[in-house]
GUPA-211956 format. One record per residue: x, y, z of N, C-alpha, C in turn; residue in one letter. Coordinates in steps of 0.001 Angstrom, whole numbers, plus 500000, padded with zeros to 6 digits. Atoms other than C-alpha are relative to their C-alpha. Layout:
REM residues N
     n.px     n.py     n.pz    ca.px    ca.py    ca.pz     c.px     c.py     c.pz   residu
        X        Y        Z        X        Y        Z        X        Y        Z        A
...
REM end
This chain:
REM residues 274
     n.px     n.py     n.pz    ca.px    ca.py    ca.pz     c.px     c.py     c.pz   residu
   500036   500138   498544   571236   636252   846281   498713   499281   500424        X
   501341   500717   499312   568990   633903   848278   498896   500930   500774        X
   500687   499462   499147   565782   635368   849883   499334   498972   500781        X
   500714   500691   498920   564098   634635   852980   499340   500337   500438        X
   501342   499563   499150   560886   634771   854207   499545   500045   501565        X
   500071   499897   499343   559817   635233   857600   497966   500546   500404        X
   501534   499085   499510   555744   635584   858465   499401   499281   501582        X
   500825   499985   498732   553976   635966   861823   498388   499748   500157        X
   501492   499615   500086   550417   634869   861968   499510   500545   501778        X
   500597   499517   498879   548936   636887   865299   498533   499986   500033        X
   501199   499643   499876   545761   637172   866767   499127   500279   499286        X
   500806   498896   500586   544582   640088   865373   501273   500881   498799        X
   498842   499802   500840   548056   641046   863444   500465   499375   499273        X
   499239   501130   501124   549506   639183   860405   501251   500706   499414        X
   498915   499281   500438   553553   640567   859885   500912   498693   499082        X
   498834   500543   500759   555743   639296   856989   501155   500788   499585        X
   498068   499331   499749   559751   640393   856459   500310   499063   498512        X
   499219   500928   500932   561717   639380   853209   501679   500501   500197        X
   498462   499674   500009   565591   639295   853935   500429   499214   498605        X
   499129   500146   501227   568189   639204   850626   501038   499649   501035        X
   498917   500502   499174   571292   637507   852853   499782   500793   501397        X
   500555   499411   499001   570743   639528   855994   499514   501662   499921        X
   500584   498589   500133   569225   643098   854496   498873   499580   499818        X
   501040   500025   500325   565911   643497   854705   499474   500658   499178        X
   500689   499637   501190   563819   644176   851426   498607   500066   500140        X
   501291   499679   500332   560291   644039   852190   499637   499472   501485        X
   500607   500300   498562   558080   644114   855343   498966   500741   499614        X
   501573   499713   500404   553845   644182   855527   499732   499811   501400        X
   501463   500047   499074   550915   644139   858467   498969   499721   499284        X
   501529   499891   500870   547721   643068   857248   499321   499336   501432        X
   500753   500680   499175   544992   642278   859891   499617   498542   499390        X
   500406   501940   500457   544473   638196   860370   498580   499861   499586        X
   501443   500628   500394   540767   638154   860221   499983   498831   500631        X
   500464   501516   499627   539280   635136   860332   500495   499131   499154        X
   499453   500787   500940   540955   633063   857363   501521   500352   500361        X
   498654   499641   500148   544507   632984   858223   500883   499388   499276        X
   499613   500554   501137   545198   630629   855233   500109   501130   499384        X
   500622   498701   501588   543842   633608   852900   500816   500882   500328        X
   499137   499006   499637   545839   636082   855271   501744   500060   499354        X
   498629   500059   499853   549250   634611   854979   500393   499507   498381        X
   500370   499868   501710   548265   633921   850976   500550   501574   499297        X
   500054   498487   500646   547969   637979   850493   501350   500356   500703        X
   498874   499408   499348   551192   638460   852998   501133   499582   498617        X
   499441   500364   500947   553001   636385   850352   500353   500568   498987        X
   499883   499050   501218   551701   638078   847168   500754   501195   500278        X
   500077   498868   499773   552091   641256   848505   501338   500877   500091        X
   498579   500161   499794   555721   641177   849940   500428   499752   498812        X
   499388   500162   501901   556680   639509   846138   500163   501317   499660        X
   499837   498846   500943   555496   642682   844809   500136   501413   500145        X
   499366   498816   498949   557160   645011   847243   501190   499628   499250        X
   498828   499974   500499   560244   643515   845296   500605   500886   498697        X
   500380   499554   501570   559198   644800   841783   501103   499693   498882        X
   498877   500582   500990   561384   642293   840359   499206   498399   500016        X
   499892   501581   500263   560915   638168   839605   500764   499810   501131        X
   499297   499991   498848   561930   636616   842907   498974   498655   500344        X
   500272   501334   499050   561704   633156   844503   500184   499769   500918        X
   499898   500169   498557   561672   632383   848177   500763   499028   500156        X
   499443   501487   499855   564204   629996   849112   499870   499002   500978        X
   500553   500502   498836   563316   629361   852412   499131   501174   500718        X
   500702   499251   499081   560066   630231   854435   499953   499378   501475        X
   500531   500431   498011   559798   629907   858708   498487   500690   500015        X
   501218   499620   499263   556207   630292   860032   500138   500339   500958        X
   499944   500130   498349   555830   631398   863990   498148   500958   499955        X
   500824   499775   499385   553186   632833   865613   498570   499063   500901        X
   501296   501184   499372   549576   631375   866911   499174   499188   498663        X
   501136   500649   501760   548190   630606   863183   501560   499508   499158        X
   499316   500387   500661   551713   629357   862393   499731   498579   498655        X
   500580   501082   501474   550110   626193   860395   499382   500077   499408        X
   500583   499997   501433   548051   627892   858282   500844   501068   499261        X
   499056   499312   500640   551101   629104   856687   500560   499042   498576        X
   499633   501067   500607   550980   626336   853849   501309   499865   499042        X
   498750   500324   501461   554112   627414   851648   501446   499923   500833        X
   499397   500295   499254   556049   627440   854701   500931   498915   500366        X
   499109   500759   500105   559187   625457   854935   500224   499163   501811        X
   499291   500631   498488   559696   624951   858976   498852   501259   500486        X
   500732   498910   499020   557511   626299   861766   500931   499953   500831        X
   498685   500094   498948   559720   628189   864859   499062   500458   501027        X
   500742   499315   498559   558288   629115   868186   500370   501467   500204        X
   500075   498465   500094   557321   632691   868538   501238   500573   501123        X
   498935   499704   499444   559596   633235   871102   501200   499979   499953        X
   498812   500140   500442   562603   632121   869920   500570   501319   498440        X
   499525   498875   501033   561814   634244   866637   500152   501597   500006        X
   499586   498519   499385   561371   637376   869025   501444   500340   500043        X
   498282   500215   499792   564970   636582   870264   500906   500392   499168        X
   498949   499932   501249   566346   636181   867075   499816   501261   499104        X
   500460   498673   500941   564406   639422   865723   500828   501005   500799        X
   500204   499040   499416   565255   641733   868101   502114   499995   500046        X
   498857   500468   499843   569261   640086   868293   500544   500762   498608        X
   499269   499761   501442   569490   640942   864243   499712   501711   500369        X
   499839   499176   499832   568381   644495   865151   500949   500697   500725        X
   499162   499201   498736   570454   645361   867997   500459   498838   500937        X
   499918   500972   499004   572793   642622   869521   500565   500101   501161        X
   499755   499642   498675   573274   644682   872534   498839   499853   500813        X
   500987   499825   498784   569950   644060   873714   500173   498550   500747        X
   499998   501288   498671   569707   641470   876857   498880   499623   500344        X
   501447   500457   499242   566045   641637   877808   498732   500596   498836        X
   500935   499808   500743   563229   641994   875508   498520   499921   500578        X
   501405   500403   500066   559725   642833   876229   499403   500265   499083        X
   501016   500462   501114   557011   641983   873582   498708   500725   500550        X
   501675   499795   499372   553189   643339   874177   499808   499928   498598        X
   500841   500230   500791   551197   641660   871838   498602   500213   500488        X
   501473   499538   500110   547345   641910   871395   499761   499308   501288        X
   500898   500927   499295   546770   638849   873145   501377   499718   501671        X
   498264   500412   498743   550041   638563   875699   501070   500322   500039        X
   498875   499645   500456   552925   639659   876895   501311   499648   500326        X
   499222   501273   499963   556185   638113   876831   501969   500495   500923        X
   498894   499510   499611   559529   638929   878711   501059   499338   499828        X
   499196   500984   500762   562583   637283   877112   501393   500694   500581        X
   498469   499857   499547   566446   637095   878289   500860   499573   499047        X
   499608   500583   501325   568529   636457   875232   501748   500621   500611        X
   498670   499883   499853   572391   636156   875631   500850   501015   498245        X
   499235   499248   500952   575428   637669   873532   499354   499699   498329        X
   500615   500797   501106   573795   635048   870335   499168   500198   499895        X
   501424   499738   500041   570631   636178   870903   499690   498583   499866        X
   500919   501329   499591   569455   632927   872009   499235   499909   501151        X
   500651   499430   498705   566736   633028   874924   500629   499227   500978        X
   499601   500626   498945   568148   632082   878034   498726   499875   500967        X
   500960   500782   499096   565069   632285   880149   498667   501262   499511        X
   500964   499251   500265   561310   633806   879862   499080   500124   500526        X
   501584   500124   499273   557714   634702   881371   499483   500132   498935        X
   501162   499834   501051   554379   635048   879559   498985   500015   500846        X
   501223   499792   499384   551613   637090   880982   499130   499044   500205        X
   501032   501158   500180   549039   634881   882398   498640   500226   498680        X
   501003   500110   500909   545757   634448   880084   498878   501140   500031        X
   500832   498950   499788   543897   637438   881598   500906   501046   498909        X
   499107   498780   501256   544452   640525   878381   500616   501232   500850        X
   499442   498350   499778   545279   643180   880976   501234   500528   500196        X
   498715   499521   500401   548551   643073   880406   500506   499921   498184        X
   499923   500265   501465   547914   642910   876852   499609   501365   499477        X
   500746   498997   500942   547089   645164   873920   498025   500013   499897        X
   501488   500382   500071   543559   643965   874340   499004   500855   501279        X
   500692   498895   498899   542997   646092   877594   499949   501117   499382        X
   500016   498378   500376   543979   649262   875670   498812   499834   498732        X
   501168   500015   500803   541533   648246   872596   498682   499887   500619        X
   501337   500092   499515   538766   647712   875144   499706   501367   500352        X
   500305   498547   499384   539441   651137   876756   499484   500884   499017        X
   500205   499325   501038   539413   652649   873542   498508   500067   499544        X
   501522   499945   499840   536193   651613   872583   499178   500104   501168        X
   500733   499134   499135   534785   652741   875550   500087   501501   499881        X
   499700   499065   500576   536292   656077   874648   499492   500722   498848        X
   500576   499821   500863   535215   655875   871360   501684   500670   498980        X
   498713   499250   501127   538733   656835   869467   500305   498964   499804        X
   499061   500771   500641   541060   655287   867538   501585   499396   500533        X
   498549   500258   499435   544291   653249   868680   500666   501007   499954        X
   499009   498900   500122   546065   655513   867193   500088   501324   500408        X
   499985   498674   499248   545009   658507   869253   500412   500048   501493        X
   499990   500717   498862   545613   656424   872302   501542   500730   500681        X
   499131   499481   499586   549249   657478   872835   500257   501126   500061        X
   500169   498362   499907   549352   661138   871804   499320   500404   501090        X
   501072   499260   498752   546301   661708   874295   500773   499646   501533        X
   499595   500541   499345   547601   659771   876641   501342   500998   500936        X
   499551   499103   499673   550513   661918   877014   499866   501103   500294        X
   500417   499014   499699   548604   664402   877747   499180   500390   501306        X
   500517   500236   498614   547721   663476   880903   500923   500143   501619        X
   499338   499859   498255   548405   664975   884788   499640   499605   500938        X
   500382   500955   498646   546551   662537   887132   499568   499056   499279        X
   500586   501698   500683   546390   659161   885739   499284   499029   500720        X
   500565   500552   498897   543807   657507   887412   500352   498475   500451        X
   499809   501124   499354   544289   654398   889501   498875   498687   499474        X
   500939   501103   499953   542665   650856   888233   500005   499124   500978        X
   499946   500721   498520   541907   648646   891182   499932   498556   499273        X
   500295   501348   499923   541339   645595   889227   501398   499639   498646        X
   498867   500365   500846   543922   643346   887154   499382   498909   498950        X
   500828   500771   501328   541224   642038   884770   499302   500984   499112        X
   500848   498630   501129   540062   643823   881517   499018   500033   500077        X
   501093   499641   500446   536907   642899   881698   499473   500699   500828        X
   500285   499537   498606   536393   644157   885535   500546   501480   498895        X
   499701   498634   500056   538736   647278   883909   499391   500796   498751        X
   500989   499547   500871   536041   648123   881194   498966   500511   500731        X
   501024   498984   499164   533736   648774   883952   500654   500708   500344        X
   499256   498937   499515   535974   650874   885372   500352   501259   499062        X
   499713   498881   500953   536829   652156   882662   498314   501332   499613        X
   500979   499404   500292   533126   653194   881839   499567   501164   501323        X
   500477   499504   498333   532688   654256   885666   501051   501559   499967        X
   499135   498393   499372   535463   657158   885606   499496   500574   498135        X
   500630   499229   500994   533710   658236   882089   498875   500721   500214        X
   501111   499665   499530   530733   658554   884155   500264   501346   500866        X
   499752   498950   498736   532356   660440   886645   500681   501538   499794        X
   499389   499313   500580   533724   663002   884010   501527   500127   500053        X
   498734   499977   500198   537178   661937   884266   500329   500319   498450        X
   499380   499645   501094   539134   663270   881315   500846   498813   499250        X
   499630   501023   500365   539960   660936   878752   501620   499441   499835        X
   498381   500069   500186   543776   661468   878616   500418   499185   501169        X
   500170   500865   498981   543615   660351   882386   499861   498531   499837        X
   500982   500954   499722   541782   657350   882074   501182   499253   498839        X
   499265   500584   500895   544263   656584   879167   501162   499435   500739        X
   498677   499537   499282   547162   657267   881185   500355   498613   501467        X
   500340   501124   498648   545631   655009   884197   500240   498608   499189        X
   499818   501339   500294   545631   651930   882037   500957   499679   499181        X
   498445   500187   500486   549122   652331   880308   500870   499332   501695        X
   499427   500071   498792   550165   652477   884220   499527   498450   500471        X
   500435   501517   499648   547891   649301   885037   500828   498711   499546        X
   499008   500836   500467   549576   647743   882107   501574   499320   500187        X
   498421   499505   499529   553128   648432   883189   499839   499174   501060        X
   499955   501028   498721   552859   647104   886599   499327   498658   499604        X
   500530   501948   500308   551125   643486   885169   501305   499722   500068        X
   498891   500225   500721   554599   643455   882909   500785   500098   500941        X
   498643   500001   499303   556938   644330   885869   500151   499244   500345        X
   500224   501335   498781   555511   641497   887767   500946   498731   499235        X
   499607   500617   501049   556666   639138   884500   501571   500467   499907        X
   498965   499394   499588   560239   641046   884663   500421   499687   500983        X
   499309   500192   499271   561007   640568   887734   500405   498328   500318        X
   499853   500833   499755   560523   637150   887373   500962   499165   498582        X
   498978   500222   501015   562942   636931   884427   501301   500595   500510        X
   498703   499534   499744   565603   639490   885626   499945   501225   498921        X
   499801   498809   501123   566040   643098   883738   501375   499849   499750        X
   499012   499590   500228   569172   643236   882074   500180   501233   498975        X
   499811   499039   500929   570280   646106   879978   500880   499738   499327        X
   501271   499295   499634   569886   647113   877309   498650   498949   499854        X
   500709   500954   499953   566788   646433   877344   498691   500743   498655        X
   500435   499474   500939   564262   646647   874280   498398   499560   500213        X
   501040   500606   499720   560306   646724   873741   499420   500095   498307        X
   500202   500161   501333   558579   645340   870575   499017   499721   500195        X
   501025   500205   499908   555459   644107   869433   499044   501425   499829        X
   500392   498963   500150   552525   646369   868985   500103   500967   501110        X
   499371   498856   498370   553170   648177   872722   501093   501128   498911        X
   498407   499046   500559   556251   649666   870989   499346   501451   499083        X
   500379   499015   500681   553798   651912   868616   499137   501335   500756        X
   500929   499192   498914   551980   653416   871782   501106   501067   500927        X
   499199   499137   499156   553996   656530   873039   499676   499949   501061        X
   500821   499825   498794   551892   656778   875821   500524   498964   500724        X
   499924   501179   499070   552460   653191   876907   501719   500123   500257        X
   498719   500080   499966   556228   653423   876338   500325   500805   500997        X
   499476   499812   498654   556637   655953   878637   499689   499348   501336        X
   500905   500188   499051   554501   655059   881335   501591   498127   500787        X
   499416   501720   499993   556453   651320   881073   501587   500459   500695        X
   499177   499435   499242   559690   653592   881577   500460   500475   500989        X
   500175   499183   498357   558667   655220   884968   500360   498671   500760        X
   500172   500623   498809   558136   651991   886054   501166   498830   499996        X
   498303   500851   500076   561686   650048   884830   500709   500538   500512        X
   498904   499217   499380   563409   653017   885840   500848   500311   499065        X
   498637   499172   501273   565503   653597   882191   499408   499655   498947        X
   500381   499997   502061   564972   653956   878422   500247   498539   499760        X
   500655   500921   500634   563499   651405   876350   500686   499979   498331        X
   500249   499804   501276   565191   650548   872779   499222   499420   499262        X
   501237   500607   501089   562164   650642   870253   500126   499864   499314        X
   499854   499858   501683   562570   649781   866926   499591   500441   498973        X
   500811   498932   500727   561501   652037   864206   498696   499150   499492        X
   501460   500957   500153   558930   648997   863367   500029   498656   501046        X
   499893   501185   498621   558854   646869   866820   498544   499462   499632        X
   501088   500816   500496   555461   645551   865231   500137   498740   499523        X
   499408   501201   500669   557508   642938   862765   501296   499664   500869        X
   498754   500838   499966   560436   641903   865097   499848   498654   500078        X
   500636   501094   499624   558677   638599   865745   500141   499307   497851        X
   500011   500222   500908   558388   638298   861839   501197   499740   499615        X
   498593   499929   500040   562050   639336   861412   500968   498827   500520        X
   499129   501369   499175   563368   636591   863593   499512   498862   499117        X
   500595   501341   500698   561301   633932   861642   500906   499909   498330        X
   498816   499597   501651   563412   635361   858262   501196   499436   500219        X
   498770   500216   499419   566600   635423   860223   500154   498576   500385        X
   499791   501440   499683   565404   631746   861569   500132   498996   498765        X
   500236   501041   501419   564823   630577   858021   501435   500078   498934        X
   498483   499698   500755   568175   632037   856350   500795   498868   500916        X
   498584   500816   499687   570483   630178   859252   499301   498399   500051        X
   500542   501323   500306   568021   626955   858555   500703   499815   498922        X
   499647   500200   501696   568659   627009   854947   501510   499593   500234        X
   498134   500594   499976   572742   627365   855126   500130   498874   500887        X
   499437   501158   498718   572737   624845   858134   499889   498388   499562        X
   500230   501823   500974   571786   622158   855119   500704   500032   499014        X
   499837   499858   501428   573523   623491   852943   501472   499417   500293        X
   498899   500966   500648   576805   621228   852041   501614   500894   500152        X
   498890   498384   499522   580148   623166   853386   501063   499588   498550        X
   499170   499830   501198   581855   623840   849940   501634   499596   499867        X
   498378   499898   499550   585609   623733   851377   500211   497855   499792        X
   499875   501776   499720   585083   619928   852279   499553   499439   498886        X
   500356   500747   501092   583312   618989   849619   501222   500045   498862        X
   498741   499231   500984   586343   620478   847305   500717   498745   500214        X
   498856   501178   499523   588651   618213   849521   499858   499030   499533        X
   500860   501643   499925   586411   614728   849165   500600   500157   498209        X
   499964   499887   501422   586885   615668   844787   501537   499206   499305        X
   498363   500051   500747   590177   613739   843402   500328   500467   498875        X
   499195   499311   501369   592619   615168   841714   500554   498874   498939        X
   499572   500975   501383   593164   613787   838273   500856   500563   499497        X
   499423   499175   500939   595543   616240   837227   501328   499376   499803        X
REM end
């Protein structure tokens, strides 16, 4: 069986996917760093030997923002399209996809084909990004990963007045000052977040269902919060981190066959000598 690769270079995230015809066999994270040659080098190895067999790639897609330093890479696809197509192979009942990546976040309309029909993309300010909640955090002093648990643990979520991270880092420091409780203060900038993203939504259209991926998707905290303010459940994917990766697999498998020589016809074109 043919395999297919699929890697994401991000920001601050580096996700690779290996599909065998459309099952998936191997999926990684490794932070990009600063070399995202060297990154998408070790995504490579690494994935191989998640197979624990001899295994050749037949076709690789690149996407993301470091998509060209993906050198073994067969075709680069636009990150958005490989959301589409990720989120389509998971579940092709979803209609509306939102994304929250580190750096931006993305609201996508994808038909029955999972092909995008129309999209926004947070403006360039992070506070509708993952990059507001890593700032808060370190003001906090915890770990991402405590971010949602706590978070939920919160009964007056305080109000941010501003729709810039770096303005909401003071703020953030200012209700630390003021002994606000950190679950609060968590709680307040899941809510901040949420309303950026509706704004982006409404200017796409919600259809249901509707799904959220990207690293957002690993933040309980944020997921609900995002729910209050759509008004209905969110499907997450048990790893909404790699659907972006996933689509680039899925884009590189229907590349490959789409060159590949339709067997039936070729049969025909063959004379018979018999």
């Amino acid at each position: 069986m043919d395999l297919f690769m699929g890697i994401d270079v991000g920001s601050q995230q580096s996700k690779g996917v290996i599909l065998e015809d459309e099952t998936l066999l191997a999926s990684l994270t490794l932070p990009s760093g600063v070399n995202h040659r060297e990154t998408a080098e070790k995504l490579r190895e690494r994935l191989l030997a998640e197979l624990n067999r001899p295994a050749a790639v037949t076709y690789c897609v690149s996407t993301g923002c470091g998509a060209e330093n993906v050198p073994y890479a067969d075709e680069r696809v636009y990150d958005i399209q490989c959301s589409a197509r990720g989120i389509h192979h998971f579940s092709g009942s979803v209609r509306t996809l939102i994304e929250v990546g580190a750096r931006s976040t993305r609201v996508i309309k994808v038909n029955q084909a999972g092909k995008v029909i129309k999209f926004a993309v947070t403006d360039k300010c992070a506070a509708g990004s993952g990059v507001f909640l890593q700032i808060v955090a370190n003001v906090l002093r915890i770990g991402l990963e405590e971010v949602g648990p706590l978070s939920l643990k919160s009964t007056a979520p305080v109000i941010f007045n501003t729709g810039c991270a770096v303005f909401g880092e003071t703020e953030a420091i200012t209700r630390v000052c003021e002994g606000i409780p950190k679950e609060d203060i968590l709680a307040g900038v899941h809510k901040s977040i949420a309303e950026k993203i509706y704004a982006s939504i409404v200017k796409v259209g919600l259809e249901e269902e509707c799904a959220l991926a990207g690293g957002g998707g690993l933040d309980r905290g944020f997921v609900k919060r995002l729910e209050e303010k759509i008004g209905l459940g969110l499907v997450v994917p048990p790893r909404p981190e790699i659907i972006c990766a996933l689509g680039a697999a899925v884009s590189a498998r229907q590349k490959y066959l789409s060159r590949q020589p339709d067997l039936s016809t070729a049969r025909e074109s063959i004379p018979d000598h018999s």
